[in-house]
N, CA and C atoms as an extended XYZ file, in Angstrom:
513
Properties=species:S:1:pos:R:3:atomname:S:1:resname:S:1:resid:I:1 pbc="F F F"
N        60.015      115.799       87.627 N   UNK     1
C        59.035      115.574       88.669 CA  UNK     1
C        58.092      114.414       88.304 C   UNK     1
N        57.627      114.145       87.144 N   UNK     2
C        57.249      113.300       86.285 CA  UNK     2
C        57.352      111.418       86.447 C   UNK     2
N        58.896      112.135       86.144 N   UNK     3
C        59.389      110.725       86.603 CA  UNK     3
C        59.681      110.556       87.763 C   UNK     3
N        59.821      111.177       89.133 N   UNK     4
C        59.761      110.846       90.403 CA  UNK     4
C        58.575      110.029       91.106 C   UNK     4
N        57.445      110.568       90.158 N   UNK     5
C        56.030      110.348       90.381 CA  UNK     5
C        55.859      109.157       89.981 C   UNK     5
N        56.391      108.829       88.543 N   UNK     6
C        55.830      107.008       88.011 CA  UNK     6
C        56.938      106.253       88.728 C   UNK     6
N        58.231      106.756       89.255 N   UNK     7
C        58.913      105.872       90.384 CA  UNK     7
C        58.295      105.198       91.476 C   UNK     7
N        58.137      106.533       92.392 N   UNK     8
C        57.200      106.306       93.236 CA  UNK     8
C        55.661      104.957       93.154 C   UNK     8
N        55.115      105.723       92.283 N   UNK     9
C        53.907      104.671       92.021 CA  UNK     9
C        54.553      103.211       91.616 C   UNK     9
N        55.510      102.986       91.181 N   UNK    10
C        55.839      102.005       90.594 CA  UNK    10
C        55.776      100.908       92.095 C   UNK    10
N        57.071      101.817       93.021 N   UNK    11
C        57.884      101.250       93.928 CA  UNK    11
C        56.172      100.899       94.644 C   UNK    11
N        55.242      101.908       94.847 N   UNK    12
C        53.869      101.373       95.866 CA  UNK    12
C        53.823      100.044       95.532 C   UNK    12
N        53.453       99.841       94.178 N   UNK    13
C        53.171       98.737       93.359 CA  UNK    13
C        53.514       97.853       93.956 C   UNK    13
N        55.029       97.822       94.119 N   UNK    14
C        56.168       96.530       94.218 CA  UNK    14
C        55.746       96.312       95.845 C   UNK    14
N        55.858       96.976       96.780 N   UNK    15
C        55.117       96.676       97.958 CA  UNK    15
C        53.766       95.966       97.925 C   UNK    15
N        52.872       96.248       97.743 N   UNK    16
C        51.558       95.511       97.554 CA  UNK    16
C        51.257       94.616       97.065 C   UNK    16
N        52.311       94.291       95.455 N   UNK    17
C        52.496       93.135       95.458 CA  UNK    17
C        53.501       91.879       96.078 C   UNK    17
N        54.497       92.749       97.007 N   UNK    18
C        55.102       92.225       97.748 CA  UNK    18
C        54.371       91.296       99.037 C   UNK    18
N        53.337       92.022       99.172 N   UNK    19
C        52.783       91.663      100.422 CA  UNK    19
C        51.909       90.593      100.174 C   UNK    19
N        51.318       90.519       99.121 N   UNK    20
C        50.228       89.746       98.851 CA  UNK    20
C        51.079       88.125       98.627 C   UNK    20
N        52.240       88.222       98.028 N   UNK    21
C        53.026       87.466       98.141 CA  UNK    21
C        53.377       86.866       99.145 C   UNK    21
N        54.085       87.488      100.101 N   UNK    22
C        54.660       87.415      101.342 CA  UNK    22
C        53.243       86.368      102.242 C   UNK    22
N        52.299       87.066      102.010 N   UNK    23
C        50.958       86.549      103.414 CA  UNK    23
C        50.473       85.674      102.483 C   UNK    23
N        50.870       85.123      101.542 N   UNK    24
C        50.159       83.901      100.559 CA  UNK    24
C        51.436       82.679      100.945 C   UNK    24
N        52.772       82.966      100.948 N   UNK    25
C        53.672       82.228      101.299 CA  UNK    25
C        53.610       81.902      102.692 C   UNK    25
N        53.602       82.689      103.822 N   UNK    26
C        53.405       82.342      105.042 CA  UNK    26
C        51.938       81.647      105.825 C   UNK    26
N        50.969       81.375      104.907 N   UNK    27
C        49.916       81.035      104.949 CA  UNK    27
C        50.298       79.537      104.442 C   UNK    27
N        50.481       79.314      103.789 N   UNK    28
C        51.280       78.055      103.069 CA  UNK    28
C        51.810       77.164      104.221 C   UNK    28
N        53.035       78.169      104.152 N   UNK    29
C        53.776       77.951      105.281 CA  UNK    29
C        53.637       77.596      107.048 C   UNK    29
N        52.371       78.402      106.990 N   UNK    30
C        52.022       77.688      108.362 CA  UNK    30
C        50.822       76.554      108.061 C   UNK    30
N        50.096       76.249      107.148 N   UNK    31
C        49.920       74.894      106.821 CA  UNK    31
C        50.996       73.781      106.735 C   UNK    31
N        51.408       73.944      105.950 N   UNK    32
C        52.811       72.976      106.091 CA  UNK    32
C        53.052       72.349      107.633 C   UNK    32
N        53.238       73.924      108.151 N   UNK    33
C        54.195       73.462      109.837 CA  UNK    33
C        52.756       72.543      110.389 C   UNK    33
N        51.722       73.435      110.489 N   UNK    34
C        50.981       72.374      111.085 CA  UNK    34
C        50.685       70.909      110.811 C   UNK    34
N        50.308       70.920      109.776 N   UNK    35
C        50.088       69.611      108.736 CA  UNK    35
C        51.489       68.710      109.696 C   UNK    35
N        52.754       69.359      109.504 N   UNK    36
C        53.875       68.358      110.302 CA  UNK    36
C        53.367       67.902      111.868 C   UNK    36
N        52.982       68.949      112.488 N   UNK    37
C        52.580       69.039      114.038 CA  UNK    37
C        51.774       67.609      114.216 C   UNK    37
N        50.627       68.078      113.422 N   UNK    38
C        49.562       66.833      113.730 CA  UNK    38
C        50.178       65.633      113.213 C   UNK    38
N        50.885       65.467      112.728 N   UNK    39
C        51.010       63.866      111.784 CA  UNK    39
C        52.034       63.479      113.052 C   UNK    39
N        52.999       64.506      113.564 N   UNK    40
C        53.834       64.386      114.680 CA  UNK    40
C        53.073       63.729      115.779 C   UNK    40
N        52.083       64.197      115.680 N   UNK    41
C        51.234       63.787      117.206 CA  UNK    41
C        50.431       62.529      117.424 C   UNK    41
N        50.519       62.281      115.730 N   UNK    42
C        49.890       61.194      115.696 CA  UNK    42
C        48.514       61.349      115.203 C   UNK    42
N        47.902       62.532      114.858 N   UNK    43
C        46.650       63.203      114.327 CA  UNK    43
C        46.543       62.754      112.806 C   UNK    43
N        45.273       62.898      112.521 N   UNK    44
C        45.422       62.531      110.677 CA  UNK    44
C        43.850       63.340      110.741 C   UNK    44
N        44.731       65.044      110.731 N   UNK    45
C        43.990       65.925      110.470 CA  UNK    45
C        44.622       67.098      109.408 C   UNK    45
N        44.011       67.665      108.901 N   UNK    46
C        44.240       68.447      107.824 CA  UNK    46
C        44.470       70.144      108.831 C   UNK    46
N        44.675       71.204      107.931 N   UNK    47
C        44.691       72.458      108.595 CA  UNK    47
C        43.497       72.833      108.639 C   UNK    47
N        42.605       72.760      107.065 N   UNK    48
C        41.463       72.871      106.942 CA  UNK    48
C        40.377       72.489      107.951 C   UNK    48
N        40.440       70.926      108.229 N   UNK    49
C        39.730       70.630      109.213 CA  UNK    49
C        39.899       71.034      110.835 C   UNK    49
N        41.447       71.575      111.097 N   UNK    50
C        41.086       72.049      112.508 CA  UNK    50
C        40.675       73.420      112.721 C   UNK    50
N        40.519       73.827      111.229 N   UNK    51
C        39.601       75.345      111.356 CA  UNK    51
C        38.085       75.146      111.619 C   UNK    51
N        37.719       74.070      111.269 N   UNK    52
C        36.173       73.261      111.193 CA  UNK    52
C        36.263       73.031      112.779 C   UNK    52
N        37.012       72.280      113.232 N   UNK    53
C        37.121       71.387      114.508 CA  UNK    53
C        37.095       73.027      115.430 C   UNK    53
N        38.262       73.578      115.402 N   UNK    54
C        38.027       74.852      116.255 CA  UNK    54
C        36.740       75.905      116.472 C   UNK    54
N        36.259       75.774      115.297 N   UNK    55
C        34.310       76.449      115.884 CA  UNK    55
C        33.807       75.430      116.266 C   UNK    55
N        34.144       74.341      115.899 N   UNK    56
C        32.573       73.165      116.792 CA  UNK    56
C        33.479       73.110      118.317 C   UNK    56
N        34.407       73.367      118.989 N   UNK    57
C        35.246       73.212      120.002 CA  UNK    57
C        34.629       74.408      120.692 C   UNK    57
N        34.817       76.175      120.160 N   UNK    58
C        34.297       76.898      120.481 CA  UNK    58
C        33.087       77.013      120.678 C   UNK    58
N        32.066       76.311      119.678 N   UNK    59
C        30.638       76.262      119.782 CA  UNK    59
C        30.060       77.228      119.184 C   UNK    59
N        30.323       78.321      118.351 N   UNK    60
C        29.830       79.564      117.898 CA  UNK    60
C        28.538       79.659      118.241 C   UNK    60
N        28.228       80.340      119.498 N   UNK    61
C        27.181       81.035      119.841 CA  UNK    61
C        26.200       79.931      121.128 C   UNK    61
N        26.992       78.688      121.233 N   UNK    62
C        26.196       77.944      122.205 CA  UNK    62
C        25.803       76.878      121.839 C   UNK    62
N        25.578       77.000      120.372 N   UNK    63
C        24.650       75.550      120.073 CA  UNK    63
C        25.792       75.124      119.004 C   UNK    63
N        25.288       73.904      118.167 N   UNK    64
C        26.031       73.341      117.228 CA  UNK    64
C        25.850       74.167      115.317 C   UNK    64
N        27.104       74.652      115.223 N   UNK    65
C        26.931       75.740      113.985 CA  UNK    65
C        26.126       74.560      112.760 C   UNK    65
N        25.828       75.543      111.693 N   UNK    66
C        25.280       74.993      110.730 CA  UNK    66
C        26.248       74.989      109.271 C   UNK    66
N        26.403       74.087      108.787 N   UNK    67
C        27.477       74.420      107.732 CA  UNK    67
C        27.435       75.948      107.279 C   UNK    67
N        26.704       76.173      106.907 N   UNK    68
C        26.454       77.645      106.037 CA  UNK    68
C        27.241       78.670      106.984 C   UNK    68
N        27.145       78.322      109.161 N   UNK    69
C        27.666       79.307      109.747 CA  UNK    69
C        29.201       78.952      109.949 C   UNK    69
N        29.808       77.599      109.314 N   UNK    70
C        31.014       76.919      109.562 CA  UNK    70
C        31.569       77.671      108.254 C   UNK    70
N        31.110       77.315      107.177 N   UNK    71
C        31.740       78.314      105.704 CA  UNK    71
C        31.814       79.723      106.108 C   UNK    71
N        30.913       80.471      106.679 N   UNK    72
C        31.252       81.987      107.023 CA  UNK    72
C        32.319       82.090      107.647 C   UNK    72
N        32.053       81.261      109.212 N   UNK    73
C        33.211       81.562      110.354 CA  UNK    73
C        34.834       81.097      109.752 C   UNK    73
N        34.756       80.377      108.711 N   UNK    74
C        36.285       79.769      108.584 CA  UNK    74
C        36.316       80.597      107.303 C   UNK    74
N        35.600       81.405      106.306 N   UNK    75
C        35.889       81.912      105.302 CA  UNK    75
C        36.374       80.975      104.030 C   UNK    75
N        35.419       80.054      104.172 N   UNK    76
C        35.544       78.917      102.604 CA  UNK    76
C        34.253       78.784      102.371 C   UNK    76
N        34.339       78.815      101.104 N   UNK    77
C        32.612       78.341      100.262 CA  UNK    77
C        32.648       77.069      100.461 C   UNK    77
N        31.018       77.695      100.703 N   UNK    78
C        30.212       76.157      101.097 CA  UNK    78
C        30.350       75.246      100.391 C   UNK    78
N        30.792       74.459       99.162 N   UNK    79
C        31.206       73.293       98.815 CA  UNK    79
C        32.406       72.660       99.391 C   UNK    79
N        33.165       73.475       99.533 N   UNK    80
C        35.006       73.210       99.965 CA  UNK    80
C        34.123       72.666      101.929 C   UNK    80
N        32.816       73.301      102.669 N   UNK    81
C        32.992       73.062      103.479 CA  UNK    81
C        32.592       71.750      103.959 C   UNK    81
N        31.410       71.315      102.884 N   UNK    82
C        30.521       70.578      102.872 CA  UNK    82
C        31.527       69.030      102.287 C   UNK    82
N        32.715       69.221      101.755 N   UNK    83
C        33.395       68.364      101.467 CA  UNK    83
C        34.105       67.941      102.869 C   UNK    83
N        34.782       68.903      103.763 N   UNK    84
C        35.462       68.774      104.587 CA  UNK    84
C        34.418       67.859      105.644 C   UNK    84
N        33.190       68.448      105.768 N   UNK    85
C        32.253       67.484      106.805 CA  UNK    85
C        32.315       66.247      106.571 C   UNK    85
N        32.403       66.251      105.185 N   UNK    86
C        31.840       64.741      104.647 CA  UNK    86
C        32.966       63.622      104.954 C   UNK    86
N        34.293       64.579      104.577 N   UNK    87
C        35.508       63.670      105.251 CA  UNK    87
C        35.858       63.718      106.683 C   UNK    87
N        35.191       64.748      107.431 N   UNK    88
C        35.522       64.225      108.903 CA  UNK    88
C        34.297       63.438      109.403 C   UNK    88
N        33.592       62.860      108.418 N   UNK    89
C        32.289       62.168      108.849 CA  UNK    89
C        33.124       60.907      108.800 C   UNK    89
N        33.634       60.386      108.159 N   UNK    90
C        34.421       59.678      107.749 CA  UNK    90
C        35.490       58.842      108.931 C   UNK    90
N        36.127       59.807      109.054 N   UNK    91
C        37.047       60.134      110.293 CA  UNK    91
C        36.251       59.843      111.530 C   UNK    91
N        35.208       59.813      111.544 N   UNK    92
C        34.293       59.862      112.929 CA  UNK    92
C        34.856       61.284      113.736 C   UNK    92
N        34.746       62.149      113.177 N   UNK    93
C        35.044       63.380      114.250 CA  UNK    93
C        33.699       64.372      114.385 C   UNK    93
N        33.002       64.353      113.501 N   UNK    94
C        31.648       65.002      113.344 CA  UNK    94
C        30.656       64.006      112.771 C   UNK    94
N        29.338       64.451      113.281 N   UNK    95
C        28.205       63.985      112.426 CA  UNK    95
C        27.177       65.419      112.093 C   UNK    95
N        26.522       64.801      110.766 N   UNK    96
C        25.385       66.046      110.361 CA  UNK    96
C        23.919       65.500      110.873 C   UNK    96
N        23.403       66.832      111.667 N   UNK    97
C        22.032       66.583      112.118 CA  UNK    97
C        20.962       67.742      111.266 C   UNK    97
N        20.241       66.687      110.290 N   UNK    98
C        19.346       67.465      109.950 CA  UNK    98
C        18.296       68.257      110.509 C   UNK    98
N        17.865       69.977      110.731 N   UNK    99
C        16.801       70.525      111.017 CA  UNK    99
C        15.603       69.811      110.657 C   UNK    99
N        14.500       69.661      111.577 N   UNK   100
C        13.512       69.750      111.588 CA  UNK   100
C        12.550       71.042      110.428 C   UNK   100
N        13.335       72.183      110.996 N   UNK   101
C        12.641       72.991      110.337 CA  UNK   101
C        13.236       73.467      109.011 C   UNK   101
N        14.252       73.096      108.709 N   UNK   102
C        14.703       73.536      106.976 CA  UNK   102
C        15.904       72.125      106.495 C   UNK   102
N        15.122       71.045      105.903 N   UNK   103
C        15.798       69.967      105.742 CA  UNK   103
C        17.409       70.466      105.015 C   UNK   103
N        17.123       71.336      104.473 N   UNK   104
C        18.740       71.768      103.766 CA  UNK   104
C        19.699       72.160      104.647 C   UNK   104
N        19.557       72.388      106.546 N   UNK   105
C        20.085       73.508      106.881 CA  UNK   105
C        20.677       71.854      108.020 C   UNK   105
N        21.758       71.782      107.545 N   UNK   106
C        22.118       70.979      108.814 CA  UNK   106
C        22.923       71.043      110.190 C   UNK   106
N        23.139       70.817      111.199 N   UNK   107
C        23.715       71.360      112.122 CA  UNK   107
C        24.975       70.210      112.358 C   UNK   107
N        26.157       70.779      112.973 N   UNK   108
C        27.214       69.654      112.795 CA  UNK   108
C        27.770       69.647      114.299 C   UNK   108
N        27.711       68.245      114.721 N   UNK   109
C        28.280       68.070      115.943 CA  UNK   109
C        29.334       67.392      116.561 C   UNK   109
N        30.266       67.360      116.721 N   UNK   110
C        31.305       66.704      117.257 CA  UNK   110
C        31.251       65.223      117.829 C   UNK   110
N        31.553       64.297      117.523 N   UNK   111
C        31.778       62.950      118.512 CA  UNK   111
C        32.142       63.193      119.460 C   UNK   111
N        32.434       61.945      120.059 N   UNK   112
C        33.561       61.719      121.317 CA  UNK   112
C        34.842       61.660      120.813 C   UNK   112
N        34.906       61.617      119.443 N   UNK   113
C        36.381       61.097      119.256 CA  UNK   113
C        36.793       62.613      118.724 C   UNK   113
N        35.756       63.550      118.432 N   UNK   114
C        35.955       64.811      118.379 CA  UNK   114
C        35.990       65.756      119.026 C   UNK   114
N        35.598       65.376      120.089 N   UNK   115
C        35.665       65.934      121.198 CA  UNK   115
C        37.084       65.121      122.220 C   UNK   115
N        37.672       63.830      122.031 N   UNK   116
C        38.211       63.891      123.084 CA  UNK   116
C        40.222       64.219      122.123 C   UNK   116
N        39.725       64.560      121.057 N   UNK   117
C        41.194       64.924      120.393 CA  UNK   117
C        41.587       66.764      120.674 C   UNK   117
N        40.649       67.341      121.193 N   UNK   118
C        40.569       68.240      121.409 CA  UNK   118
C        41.991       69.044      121.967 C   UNK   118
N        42.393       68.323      123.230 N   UNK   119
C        44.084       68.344      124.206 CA  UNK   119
C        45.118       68.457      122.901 C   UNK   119
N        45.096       67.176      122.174 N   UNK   120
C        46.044       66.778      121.843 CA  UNK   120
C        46.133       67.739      120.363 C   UNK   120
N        45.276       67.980      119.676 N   UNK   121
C        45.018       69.260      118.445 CA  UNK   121
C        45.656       70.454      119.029 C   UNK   121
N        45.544       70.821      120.388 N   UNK   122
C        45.850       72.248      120.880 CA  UNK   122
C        47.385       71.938      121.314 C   UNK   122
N        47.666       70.980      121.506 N   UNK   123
C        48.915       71.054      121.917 CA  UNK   123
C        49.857       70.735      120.533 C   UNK   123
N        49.534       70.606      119.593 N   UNK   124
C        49.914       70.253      118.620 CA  UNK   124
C        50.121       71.925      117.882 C   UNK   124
N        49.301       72.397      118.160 N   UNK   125
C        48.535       73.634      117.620 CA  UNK   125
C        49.944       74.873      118.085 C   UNK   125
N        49.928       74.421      119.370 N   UNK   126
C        50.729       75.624      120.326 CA  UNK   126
C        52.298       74.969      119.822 C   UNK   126
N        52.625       73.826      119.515 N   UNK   127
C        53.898       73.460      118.933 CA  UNK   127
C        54.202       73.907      117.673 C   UNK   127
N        53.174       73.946      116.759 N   UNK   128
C        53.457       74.774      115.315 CA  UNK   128
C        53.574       76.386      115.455 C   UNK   128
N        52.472       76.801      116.567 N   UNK   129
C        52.769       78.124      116.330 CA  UNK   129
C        54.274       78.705      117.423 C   UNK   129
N        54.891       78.063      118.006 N   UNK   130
C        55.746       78.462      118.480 CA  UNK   130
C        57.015       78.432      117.772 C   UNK   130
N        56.962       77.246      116.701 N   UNK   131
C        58.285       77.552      115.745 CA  UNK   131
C        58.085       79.113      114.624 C   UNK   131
N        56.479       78.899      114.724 N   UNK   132
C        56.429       80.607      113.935 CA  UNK   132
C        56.423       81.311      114.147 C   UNK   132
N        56.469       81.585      115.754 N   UNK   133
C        56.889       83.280      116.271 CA  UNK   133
C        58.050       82.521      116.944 C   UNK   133
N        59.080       82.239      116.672 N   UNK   134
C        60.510       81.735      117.301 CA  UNK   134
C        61.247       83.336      116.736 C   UNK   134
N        62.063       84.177      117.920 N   UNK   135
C        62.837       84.959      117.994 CA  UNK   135
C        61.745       86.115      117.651 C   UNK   135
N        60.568       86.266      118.327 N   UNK   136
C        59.451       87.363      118.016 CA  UNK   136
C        58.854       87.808      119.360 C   UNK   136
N        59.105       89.139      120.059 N   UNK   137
C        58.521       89.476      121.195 CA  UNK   137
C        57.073       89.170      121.194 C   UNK   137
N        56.071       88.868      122.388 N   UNK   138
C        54.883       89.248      122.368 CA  UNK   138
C        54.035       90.345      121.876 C   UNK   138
N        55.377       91.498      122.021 N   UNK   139
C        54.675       92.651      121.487 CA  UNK   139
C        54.586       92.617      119.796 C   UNK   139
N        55.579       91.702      119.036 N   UNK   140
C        56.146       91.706      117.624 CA  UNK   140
C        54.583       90.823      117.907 C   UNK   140
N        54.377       89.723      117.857 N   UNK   141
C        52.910       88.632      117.783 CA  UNK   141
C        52.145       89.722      117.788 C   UNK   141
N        51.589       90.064      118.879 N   UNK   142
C        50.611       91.131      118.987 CA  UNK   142
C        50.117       91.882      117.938 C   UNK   142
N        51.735       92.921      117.675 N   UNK   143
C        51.413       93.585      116.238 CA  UNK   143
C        50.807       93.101      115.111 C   UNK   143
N        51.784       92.096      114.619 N   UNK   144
C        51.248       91.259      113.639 CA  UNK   144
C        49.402       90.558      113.576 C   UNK   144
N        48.837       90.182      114.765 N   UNK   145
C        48.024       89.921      114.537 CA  UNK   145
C        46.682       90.833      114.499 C   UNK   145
N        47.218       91.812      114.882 N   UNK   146
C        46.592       93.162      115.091 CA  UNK   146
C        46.685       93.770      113.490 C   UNK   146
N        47.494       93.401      112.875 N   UNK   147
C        47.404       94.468      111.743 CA  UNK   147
C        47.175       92.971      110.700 C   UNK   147
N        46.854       91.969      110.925 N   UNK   148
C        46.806       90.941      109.691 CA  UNK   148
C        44.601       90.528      109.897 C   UNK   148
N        44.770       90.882      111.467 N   UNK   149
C        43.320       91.024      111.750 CA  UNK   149
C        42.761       91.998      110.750 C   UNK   149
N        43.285       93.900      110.359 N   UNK   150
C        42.390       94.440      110.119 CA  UNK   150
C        42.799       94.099      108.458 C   UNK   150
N        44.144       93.681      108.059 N   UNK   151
C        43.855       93.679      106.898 CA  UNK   151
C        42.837       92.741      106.413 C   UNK   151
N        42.558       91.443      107.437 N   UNK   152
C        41.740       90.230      106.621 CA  UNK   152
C        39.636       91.304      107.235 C   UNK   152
N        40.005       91.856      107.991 N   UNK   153
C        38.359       92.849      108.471 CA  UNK   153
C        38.525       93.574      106.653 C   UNK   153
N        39.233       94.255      106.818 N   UNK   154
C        39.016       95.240      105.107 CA  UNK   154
C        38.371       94.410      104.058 C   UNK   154
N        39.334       93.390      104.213 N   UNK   155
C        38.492       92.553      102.826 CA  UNK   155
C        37.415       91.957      102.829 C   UNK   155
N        36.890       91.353      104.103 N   UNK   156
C        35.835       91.091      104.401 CA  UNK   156
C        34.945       91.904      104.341 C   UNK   156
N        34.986       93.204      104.998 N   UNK   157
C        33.682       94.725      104.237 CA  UNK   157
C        33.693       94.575      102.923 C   UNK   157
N        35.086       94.676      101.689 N   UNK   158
C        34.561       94.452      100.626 CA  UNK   158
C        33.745       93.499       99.925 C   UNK   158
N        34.223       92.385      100.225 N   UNK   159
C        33.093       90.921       99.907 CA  UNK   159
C        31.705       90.992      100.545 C   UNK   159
N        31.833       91.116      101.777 N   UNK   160
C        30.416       91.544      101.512 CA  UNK   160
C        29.867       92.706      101.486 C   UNK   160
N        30.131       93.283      101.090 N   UNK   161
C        29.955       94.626      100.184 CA  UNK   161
C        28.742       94.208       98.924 C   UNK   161
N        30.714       93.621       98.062 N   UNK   162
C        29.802       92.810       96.884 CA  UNK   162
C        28.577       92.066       96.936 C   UNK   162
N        28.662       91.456       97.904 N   UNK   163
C        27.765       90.196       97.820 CA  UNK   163
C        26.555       90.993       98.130 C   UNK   163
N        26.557       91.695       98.646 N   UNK   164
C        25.306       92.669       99.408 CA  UNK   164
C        24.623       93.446       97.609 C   UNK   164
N        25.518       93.760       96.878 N   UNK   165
C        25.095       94.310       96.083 CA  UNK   165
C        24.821       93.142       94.713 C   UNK   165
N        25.428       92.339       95.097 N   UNK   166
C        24.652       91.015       94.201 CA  UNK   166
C        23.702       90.956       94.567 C   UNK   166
N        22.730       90.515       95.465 N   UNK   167
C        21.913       90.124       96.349 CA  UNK   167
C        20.414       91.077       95.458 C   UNK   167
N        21.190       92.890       95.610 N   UNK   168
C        20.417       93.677       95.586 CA  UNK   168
C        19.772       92.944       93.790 C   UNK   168
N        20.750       93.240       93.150 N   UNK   169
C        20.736       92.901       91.761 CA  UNK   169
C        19.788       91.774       91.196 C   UNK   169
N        19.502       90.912       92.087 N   UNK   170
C        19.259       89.402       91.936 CA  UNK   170
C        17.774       89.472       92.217 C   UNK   170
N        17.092       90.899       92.922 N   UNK   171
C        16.109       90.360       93.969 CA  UNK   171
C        14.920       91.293       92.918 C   UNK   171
């Protein structure tokens, strides 16, 4: 019975680390496809940056986000984000507008040239993701994003969890 038991646990094992595998490769993997999409289209945009470009497109909340709310919403630390601004500053696709009221806190706004690539990013966008659900019902998509949603919600309660209890520690 013993050994049915450290089987068992073993085989959990091999799943979980199966998976972590699996959604680290297909994450990759749909960088890649996109990365092809845009260069296809004629874009000379990164994946990274159309995660940036897609909240200033959305607008999170109405106005123009602030890096600090661009690192939350895309889930990268604020250096990795503050690099990405700096190269789509570059690019002319964003500029940084410093607050008045907290010189550190800047707000980031889209050009025209960031705003008018907008069509051509989404259609680029809907061409990568259609080679990745190729031979996948709506209902198969659905699932998947339904259950990759709560696994990436879980980890997010834990982090900030932590961070909540750093915070406590610190104060």
């Amino acid at each position: 019975m013993v050994l049915i038991y450290k089987e068992m646990e073993e085989f959990i094992q091999d799943i979980e680390l199966a998976f972590a595998v699996i959604s680290g490769k297909v994450s990759n993997a749909i960088n890649r496809n996109l990365s092809r999409s845009f260069k296809k289209s004629g874009l000379d945009i990164t994946p990274e940056q159309w995660s940036i470009l897609m909240c200033l497109w959305l607008k999170m909340g109405g106005e123009s986000p602030t890096q600090n709310a661009l690192a939350e919403a895309t889930f990268r630390d604020r250096p990795s984000v503050t690099r990405l601004i700096h190269n789509m500053e570059k690019q002319d696709l964003v500029t940084r507008e410093m607050r008045d009221s907290d010189r550190r806190s800047n707000r980031i706004r889209l050009t025209e040239k960031g705003l008018a690539c907008h069509k051509i990013v989404k259609d680029a966008t809907l061409n990568a993701m259609k080679t990745c659900f190729k031979g996948m019902s709506e209902a198969d998509v659905k699932t998947a994003i339904e259950m990759l949603g709560r696994v990436f919600r879980n980890l997010r309660e834990v982090e900030q969890a932590e961070s909540e209890k750093i915070n406590k520690l610190s104060i």
